[in-house]
Backbone as CSV, one residue per row, in Angstrom:
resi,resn,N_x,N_y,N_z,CA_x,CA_y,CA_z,C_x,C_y,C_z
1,UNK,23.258,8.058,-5.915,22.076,8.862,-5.780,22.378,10.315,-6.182
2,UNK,23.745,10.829,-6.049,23.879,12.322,-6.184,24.224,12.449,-7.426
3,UNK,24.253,11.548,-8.382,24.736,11.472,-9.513,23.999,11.405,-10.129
4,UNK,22.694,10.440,-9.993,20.566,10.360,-10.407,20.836,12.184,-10.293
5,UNK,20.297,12.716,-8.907,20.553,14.070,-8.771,20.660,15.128,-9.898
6,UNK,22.331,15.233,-10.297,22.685,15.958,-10.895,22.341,15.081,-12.509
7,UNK,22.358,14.141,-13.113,21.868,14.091,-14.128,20.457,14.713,-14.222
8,UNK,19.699,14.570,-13.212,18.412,14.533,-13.622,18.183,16.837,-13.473
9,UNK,18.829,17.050,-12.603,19.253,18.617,-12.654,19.622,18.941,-14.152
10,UNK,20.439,18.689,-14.327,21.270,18.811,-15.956,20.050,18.768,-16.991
11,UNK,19.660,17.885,-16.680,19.010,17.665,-17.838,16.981,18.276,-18.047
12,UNK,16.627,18.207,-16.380,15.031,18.895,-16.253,15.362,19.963,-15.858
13,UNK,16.325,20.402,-15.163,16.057,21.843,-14.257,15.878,21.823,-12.822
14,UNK,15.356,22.444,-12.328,14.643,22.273,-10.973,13.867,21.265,-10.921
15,UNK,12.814,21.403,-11.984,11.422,20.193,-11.821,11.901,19.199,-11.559
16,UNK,13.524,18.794,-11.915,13.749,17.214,-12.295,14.224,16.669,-10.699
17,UNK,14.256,17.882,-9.901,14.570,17.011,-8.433,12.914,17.141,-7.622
18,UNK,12.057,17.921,-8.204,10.994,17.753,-7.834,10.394,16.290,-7.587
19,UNK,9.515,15.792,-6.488,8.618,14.427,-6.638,7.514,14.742,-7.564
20,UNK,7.712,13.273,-8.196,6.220,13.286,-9.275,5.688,12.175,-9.055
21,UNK,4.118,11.779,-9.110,3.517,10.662,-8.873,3.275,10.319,-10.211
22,UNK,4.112,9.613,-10.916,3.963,9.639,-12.344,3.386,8.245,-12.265
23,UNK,2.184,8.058,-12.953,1.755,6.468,-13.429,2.139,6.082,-14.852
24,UNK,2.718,4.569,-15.189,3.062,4.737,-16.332,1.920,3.658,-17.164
25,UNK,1.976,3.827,-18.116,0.461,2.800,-18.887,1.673,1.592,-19.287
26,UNK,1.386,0.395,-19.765,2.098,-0.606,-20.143,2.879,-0.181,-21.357
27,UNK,2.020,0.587,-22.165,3.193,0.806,-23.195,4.611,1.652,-23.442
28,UNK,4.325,2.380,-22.512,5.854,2.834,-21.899,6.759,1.982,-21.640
29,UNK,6.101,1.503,-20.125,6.693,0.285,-19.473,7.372,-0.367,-20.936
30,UNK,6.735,-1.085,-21.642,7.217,-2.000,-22.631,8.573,-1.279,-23.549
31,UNK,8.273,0.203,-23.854,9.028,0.785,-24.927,10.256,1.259,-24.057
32,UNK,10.262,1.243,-23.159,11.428,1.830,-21.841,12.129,0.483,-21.835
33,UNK,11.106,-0.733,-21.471,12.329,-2.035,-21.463,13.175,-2.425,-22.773
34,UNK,12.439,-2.480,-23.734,12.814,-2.604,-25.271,14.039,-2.022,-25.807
35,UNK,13.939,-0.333,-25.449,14.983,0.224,-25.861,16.280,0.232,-24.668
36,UNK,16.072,0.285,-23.621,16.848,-0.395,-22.563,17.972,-1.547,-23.114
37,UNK,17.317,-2.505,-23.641,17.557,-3.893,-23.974,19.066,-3.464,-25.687
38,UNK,17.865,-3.001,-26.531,17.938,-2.727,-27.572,19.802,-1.958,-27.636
39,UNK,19.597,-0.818,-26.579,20.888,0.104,-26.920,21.548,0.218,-25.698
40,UNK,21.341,-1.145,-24.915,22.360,-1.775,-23.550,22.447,-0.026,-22.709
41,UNK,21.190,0.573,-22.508,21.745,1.649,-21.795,22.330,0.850,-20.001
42,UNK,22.588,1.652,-19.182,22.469,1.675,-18.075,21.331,2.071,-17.381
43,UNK,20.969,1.846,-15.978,19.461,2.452,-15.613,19.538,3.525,-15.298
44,UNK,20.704,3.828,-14.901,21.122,5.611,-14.822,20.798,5.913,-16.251
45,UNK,20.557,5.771,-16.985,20.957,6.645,-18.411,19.548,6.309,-18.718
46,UNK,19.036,5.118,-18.472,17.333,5.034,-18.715,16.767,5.987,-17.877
47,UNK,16.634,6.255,-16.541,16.263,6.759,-16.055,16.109,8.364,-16.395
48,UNK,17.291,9.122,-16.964,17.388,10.373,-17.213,16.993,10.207,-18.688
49,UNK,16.756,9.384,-19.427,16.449,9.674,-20.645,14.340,9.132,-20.573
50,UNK,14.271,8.730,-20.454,12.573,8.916,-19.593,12.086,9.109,-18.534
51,UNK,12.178,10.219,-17.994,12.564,10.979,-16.939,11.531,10.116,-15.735
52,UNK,12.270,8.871,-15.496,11.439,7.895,-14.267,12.602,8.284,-13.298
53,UNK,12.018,8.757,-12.083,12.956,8.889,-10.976,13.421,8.124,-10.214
54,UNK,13.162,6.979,-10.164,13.951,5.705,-9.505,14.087,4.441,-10.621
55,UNK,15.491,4.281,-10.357,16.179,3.104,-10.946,15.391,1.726,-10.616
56,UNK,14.901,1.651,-9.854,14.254,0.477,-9.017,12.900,0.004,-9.814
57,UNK,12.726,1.257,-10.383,11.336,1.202,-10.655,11.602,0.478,-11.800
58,UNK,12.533,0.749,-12.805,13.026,-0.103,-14.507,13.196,-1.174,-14.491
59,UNK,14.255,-1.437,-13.023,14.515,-2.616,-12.701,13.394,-3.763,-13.056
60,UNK,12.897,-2.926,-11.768,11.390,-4.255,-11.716,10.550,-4.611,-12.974
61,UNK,10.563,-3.249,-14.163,9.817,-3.937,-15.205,11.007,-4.478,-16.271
62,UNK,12.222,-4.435,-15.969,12.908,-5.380,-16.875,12.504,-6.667,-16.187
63,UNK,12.389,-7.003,-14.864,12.653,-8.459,-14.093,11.427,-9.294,-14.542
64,UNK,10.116,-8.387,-14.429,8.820,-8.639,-14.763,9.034,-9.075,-16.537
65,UNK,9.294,-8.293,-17.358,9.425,-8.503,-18.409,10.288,-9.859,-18.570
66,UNK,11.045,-10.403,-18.370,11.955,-11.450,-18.150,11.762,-12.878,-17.869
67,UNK,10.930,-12.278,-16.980,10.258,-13.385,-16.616,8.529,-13.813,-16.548
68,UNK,8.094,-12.863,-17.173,6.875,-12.900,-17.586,6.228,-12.746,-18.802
69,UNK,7.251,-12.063,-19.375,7.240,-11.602,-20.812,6.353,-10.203,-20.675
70,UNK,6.405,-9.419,-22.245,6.074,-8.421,-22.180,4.020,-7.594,-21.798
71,UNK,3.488,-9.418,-22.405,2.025,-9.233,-21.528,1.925,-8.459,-20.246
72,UNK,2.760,-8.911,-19.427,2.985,-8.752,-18.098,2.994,-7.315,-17.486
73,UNK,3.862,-6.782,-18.424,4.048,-5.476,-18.248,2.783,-4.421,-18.783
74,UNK,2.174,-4.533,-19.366,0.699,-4.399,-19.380,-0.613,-3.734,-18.738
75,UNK,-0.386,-5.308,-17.517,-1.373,-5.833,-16.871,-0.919,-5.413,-15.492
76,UNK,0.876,-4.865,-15.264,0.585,-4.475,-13.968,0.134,-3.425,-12.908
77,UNK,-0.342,-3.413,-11.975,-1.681,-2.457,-11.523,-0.433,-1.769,-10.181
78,UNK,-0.896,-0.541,-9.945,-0.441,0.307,-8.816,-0.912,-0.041,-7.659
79,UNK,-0.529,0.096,-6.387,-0.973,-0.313,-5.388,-0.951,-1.548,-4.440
80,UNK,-1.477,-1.655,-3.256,-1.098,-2.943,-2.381,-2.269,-3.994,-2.940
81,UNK,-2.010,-4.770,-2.967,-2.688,-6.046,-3.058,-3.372,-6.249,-1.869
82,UNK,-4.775,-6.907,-2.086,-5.843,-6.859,-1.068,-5.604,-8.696,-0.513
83,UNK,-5.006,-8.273,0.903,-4.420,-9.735,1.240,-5.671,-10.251,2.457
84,UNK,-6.417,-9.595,2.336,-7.540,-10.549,2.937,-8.424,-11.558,2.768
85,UNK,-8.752,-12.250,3.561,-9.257,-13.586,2.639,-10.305,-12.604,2.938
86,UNK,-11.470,-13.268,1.394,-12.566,-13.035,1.625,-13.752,-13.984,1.854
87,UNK,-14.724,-13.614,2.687,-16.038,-14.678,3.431,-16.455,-15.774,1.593
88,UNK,-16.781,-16.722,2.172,-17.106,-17.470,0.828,-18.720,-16.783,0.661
89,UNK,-19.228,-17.308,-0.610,-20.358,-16.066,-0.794,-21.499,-16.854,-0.906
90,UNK,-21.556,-18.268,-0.416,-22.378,-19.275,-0.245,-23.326,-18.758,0.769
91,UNK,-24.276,-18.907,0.363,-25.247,-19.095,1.323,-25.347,-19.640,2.563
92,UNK,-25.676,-19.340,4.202,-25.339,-19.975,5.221,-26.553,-20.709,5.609
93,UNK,-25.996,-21.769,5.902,-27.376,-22.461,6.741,-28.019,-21.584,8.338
94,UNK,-29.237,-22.181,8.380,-29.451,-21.298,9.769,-29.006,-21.523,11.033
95,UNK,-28.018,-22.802,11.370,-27.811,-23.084,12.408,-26.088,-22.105,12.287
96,UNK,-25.446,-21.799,11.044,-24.583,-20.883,10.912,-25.146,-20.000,10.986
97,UNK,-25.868,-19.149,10.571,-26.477,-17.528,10.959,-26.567,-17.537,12.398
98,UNK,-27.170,-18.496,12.939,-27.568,-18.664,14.462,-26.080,-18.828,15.190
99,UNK,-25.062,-19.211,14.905,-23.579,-19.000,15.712,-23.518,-17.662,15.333
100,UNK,-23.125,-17.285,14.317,-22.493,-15.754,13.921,-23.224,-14.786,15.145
101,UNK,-24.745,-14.642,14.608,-25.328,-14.017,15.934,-25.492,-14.164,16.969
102,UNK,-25.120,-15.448,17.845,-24.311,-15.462,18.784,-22.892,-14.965,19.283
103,UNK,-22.241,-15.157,18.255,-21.102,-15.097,18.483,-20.539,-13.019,18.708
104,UNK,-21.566,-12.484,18.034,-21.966,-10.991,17.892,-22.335,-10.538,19.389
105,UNK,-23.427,-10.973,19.284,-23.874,-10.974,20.955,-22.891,-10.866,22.086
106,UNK,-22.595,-12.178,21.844,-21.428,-12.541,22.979,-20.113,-11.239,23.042
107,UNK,-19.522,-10.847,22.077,-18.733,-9.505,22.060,-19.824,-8.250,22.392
108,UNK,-20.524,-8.378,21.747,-21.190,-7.168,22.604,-22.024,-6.826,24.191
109,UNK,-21.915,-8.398,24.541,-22.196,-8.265,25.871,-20.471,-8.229,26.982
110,UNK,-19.907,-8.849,26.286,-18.394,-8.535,26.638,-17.838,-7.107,26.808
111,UNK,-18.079,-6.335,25.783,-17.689,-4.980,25.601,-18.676,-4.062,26.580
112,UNK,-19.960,-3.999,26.485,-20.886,-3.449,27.425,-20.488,-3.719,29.189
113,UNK,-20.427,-4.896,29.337,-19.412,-5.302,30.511,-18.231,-4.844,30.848
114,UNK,-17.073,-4.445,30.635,-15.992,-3.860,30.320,-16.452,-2.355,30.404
115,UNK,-17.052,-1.262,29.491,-17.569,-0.451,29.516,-17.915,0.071,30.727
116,UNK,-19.305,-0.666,31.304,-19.723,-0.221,33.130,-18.529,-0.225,34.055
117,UNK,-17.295,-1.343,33.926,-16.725,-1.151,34.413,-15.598,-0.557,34.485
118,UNK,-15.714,0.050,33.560,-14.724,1.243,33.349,-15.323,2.748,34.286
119,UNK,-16.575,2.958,33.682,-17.524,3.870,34.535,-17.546,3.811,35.830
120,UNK,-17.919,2.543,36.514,-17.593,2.330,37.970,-16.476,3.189,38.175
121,UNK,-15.271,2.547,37.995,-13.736,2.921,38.500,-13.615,3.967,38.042
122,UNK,-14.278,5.140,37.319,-14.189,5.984,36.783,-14.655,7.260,38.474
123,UNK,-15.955,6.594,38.512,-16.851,7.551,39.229,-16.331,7.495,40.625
124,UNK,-15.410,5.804,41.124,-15.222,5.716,41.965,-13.717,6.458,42.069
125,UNK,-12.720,6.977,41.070,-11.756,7.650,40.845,-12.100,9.133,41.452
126,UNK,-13.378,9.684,40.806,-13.251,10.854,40.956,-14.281,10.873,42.621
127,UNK,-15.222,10.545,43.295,-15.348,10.332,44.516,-14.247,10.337,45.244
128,UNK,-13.191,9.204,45.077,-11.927,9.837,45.886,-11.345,10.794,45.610
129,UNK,-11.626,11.588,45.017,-10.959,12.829,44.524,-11.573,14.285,45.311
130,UNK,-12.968,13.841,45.742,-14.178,14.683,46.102,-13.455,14.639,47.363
131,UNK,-14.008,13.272,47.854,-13.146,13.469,49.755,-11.838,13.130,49.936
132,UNK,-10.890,13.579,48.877,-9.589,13.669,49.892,-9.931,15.518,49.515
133,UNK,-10.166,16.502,48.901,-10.346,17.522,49.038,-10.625,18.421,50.144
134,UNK,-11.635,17.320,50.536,-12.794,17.940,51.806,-11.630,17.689,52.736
């Protein structure tokens, strides 16, 4: 890492230990793996020669490239992947609408319940608070 560091000092200046949120478009990606490949650098030496600040990051589009080929590298997008399932977009029958809004109900009469009784023990908290004073 202190060696990323000072190459990347040597060679940007200050800026080069600076963080950058650099996005790269696929065709980088592609021309970074290529010549990588091409003139057997190291990822230290890729790294300071297209000034990407983590090794990790080349890695992954040589691995991607490798095994996906260079399409791949392309097409890949920034960010977390949306791991939720989503509701099917079918139409519900009414005896399903009629659970759901039950089932709505039912938490909100749960929570409203819970609620008062929080208030109770609340009011009844501070009442004992009134007469142990007195």
């Amino acid at each position: 890492m202190v060696k990323r560091w000072v190459g990347f000092y040597r060679k940007f200046g200050i800026l080069g230990l600076q963080p950058s949120s650099n996005r790269y478009d696929g065709d980088f990606r592609l021309q970074v793996v290529r010549i990588l490949k091409a003139e057997s650098l190291s990822l230290l030496q890729a790294c300071l020669r297209f000034n990407v600040p983590n090794e990790s990051t080349i890695l992954n589009w040589v691995r991607i490239h490798d095994s996906k080929g260079p399409e791949a590298l392309m097409a890949i997008r920034k960010g977390r992947t949306i791991t939720m399932p989503r509701k099917p977009k079918k139409p519900l029958t009414r005896e399903e609408q009629l659970l759901e809004e039950l089932a709505d109900l039912k938490a909100e009469n749960a929570y409203l319940k819970k609620l008062q009784a929080l208030i109770q023990s609340e009011s009844e908290k501070e009442e004992k608070r009134k007469s142990s004073k007195n």
